[in-house]
Structure formats: structure tokens, C-alpha cells
N, C-alpha and C positions, 0 to 999 in steps of 0.2 A: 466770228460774227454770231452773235444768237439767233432763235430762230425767230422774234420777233421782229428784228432789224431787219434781216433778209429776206421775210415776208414783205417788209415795208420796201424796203427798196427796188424787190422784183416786181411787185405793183406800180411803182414810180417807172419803172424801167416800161410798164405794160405800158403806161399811159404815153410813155412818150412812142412805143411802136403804134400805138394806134395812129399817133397823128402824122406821121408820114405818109407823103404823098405817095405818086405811081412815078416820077419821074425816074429815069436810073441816077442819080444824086440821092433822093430820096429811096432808090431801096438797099446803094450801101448802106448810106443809115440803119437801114431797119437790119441788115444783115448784123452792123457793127453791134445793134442795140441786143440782139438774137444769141451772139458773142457774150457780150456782159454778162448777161442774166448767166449763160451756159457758164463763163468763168466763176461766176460766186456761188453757186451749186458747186464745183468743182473744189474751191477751195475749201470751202466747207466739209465734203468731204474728207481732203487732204488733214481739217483742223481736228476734225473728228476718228481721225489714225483708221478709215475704213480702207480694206485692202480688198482685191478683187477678188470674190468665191472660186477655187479650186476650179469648181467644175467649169468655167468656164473660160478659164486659161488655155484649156485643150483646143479651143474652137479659135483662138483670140486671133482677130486679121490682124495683115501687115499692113503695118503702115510706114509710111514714106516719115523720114526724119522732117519735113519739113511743114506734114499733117500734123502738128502735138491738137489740133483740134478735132480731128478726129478720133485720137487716140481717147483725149478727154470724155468722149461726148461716150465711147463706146464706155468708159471707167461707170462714167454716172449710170450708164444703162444696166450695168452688168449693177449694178447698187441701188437700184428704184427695185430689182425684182429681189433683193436681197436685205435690205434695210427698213424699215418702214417710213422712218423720217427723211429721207430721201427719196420716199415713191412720193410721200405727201408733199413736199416741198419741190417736185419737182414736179407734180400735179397741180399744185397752185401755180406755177409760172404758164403750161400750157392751156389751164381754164384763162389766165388774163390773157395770154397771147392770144391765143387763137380759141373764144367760147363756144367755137359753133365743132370742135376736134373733135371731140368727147363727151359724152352724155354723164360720163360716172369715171368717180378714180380707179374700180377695177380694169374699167372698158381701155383704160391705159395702160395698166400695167398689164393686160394683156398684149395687148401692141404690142409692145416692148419685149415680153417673151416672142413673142411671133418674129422679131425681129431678129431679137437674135441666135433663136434657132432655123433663122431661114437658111438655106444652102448658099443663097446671094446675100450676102452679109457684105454691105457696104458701107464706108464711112468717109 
């Protein structure tokens, strides 16, 4: 997918978390929606042959065979501090999710390092 397209389609994806309700029906939804967006970053990834920085193999949790979204989420994390077009693009999905998260795309990708040099590295 170009990065046009998956610009556009992660904004289509924002619009539709916004309009979820508070019901539990309505926050699978927004979970399932939260999923999407994470899998087309992901695949993206995968299209674009990114492999995870060395340095951060050493640290890499375990995950349970039946997490691959965890596993996923931590790939894309170890690649936002490591790629550019993957910090930006995955900076554009958390400005539409959620605008009120972060003031700035560094303010993220520090996050992001913080997270995953923390000692509680969860996913």
C-alpha cells in the first residue's frame, strides 16, 4: 500500500473510532477498529522488508504463540524509533485516534523509546 493510501485509509479508520459509542459492543468495535489501523502499519512494514534493529532483540519480551498482536505492535514500536516513515505514519494514526495523546511527533516517539526501555515492558 503506498503511503498515500494508508494515510487515507487510517484517517477513514479514525473516523469510524470516533463514532463509537461507550457501550461494551461499541468498544469491541473501537478495539477491532484500533487492530486494523495496527495491522496496515504492520503490513506495511512487512512490504517495505523492515527487520527489527539488533539492538533491540536483546531486550525482546515473550510472547505467548497466541499474542501475534502483541508481538506485532512491539515490531512496529521497535521501527517508529528506528525508521522515519514509520514513526510518521504511525504518528499520523495516533494524532487521528486519539488528538488530545500528544502535542508533537517527537513527544511520541519518545513514548515509545521510554517504553521500550522500560524494565516493565509489556504487550
Amino acid at each position: 500500500m503506498k503511503h498515500t493510501e494508508l494515510y487515507i485509509k487510517l484517517t477513514q479508520l479514525a473516523e469510524q473510532h470516533k463514532s463509537t459509542g461507550d457501550e461494551l459492543e461499541d468498544i469491541k468495535d473501537s478495539d477491532s477498529i484500533e487492530m486494523e489501523a495496527k495491522e496496515l502499519i504492520y503490513q506495511y512494514c512487512l512490504d517495505m522488508n523492515y527487520k527489527t534493529p539488533l539492538k533491540f532483540l536483546e531486550n525482546k519480551p515473550d510472547f505467548d504463540d497466541d499474542n501475534t498482536f502483541g508481538e506485532k505492535k512491539w515490531f512496529i514500536d521497535t521501527l517508529i524509533v528506528s525508521q522515519a516513515d514509520v514513526a510518521e505514519i504511525s504518528y499520523h494514526l495516533v494524532s487521528k485516534f486519539w488528538p488530545e495523546e500528544f502535542s508533537t511527533k517527537e513527544d511520541y516517539i519518545e513514548s515509545v523509546i521510554a517504553y521500550l526501555e522500560s524494565p516493565d515492558l509489556f504487550y
